[in-house]
TIDO-274857 format. One record per residue: x, y, z of N, C-alpha, C in turn. Coordinates in nm, 2 decimals. Each point is the difference from the previous one (the first is absolute). Layout:
TIDO-274857
+--------+---------+--------+---------+----------+--------+--------+---------+--------+
! n.east ! n.north !   n.up ! ca.east ! ca.north !  ca.up ! c.east ! c.north !   c.up !
+--------+---------+--------+---------+----------+--------+--------+---------+--------+
!      X !       Y !      Z !       X !        Y !      Z !      X !       Y !      Z !
...
+--------+---------+--------+---------+----------+--------+--------+---------+--------+
This chain:
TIDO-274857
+--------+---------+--------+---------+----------+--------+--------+---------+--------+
! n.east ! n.north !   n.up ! ca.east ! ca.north !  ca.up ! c.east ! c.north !   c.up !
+--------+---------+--------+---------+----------+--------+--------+---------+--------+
!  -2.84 !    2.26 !   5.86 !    0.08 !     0.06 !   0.11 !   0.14 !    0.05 !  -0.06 !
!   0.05 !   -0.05 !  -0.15 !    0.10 !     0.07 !  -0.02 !   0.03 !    0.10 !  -0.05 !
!  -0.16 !    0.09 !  -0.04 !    0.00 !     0.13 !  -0.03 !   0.04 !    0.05 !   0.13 !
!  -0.09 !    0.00 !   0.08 !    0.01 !     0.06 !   0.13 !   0.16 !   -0.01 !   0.05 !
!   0.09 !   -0.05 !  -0.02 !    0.13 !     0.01 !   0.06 !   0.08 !    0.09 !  -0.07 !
!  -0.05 !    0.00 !  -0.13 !    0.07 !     0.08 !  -0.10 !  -0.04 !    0.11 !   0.04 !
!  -0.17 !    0.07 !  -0.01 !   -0.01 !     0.10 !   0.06 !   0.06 !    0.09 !   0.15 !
!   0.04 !   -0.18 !   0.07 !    0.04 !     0.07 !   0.13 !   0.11 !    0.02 !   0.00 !
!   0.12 !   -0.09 !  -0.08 !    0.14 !     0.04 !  -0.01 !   0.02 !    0.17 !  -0.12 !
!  -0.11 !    0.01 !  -0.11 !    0.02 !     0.13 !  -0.07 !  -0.03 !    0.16 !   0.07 !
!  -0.11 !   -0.05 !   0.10 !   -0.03 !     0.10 !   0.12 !   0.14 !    0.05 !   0.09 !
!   0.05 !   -0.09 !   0.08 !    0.11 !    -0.02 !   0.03 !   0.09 !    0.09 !  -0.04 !
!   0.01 !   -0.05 !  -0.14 !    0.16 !     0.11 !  -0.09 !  -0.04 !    0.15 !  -0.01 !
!  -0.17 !    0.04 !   0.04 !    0.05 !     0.11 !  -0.05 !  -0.08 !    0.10 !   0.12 !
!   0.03 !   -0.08 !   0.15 !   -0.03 !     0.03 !   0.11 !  -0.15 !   -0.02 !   0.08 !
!  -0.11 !   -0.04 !  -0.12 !   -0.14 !     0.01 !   0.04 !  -0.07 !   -0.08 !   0.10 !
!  -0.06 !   -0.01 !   0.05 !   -0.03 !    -0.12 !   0.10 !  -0.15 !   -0.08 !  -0.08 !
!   0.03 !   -0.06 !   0.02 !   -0.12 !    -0.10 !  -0.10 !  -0.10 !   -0.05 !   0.12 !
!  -0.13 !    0.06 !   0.02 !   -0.07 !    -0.01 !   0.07 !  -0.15 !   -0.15 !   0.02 !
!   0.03 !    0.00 !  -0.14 !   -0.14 !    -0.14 !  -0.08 !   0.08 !    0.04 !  -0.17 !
!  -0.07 !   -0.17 !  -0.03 !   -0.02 !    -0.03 !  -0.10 !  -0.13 !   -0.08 !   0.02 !
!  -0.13 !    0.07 !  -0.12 !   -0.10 !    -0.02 !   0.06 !  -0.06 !   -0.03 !  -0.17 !
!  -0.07 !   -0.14 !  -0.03 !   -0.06 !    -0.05 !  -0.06 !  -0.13 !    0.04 !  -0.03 !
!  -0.02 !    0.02 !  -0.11 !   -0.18 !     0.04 !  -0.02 !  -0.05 !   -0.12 !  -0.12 !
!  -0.11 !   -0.04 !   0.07 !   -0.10 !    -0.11 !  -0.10 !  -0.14 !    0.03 !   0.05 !
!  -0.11 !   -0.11 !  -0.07 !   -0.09 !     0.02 !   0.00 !  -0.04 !   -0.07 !   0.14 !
!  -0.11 !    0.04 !   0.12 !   -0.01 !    -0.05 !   0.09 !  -0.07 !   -0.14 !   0.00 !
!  -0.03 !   -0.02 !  -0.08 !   -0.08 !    -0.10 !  -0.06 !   0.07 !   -0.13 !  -0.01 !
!   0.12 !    0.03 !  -0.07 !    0.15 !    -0.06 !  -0.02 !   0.05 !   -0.08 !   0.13 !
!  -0.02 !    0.08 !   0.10 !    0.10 !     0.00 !   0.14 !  -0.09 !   -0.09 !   0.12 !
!   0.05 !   -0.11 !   0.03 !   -0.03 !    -0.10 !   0.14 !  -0.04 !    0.12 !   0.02 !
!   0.05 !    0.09 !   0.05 !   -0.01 !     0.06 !   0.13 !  -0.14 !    0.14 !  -0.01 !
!  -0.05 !    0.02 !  -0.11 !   -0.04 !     0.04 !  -0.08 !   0.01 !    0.14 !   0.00 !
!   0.11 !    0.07 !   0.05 !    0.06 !     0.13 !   0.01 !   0.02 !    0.07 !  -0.14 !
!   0.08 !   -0.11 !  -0.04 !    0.07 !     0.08 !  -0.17 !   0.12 !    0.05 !  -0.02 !
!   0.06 !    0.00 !   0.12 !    0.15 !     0.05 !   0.06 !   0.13 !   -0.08 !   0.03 !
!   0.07 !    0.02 !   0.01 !    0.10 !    -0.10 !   0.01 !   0.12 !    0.09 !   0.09 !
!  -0.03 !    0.05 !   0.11 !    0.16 !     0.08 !   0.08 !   0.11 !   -0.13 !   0.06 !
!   0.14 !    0.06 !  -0.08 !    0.07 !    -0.11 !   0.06 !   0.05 !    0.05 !   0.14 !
!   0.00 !    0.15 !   0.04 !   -0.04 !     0.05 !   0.12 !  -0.06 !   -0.10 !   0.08 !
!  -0.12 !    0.02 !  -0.01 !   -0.10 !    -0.12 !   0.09 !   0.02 !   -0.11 !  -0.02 !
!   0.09 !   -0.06 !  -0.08 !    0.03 !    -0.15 !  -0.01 !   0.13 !    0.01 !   0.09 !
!   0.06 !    0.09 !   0.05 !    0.13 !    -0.03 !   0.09 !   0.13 !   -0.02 !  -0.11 !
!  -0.02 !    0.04 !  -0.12 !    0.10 !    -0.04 !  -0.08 !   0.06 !    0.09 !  -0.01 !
!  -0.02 !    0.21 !  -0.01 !    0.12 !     0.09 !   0.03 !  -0.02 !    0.07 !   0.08 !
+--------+---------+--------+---------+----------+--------+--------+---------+--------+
């Protein structure tokens, strides 16, 4: 999560709106068995 702040405070400086930061792995990998990771959908930005 402390990439994603950096990205959202570097977005910030140079006006962008930071829409997702969005994880890729193998779905196989994932409880959820998606493969995805939006911190969007987690309610985090």
């Amino acid at each position: 999560m402390h990439v994603t702040r950096q990205l959202r405070e570097a977005a910030k400086a140079v006006d962008i709106e930071l829409l997702d930061h969005v994880i890729l792995g193998r779905a196989e990998c994932d409880p959820l068995g998606r493969g995805i990771y939006s911190f969007r959908e987690a309610g985090i930005l």
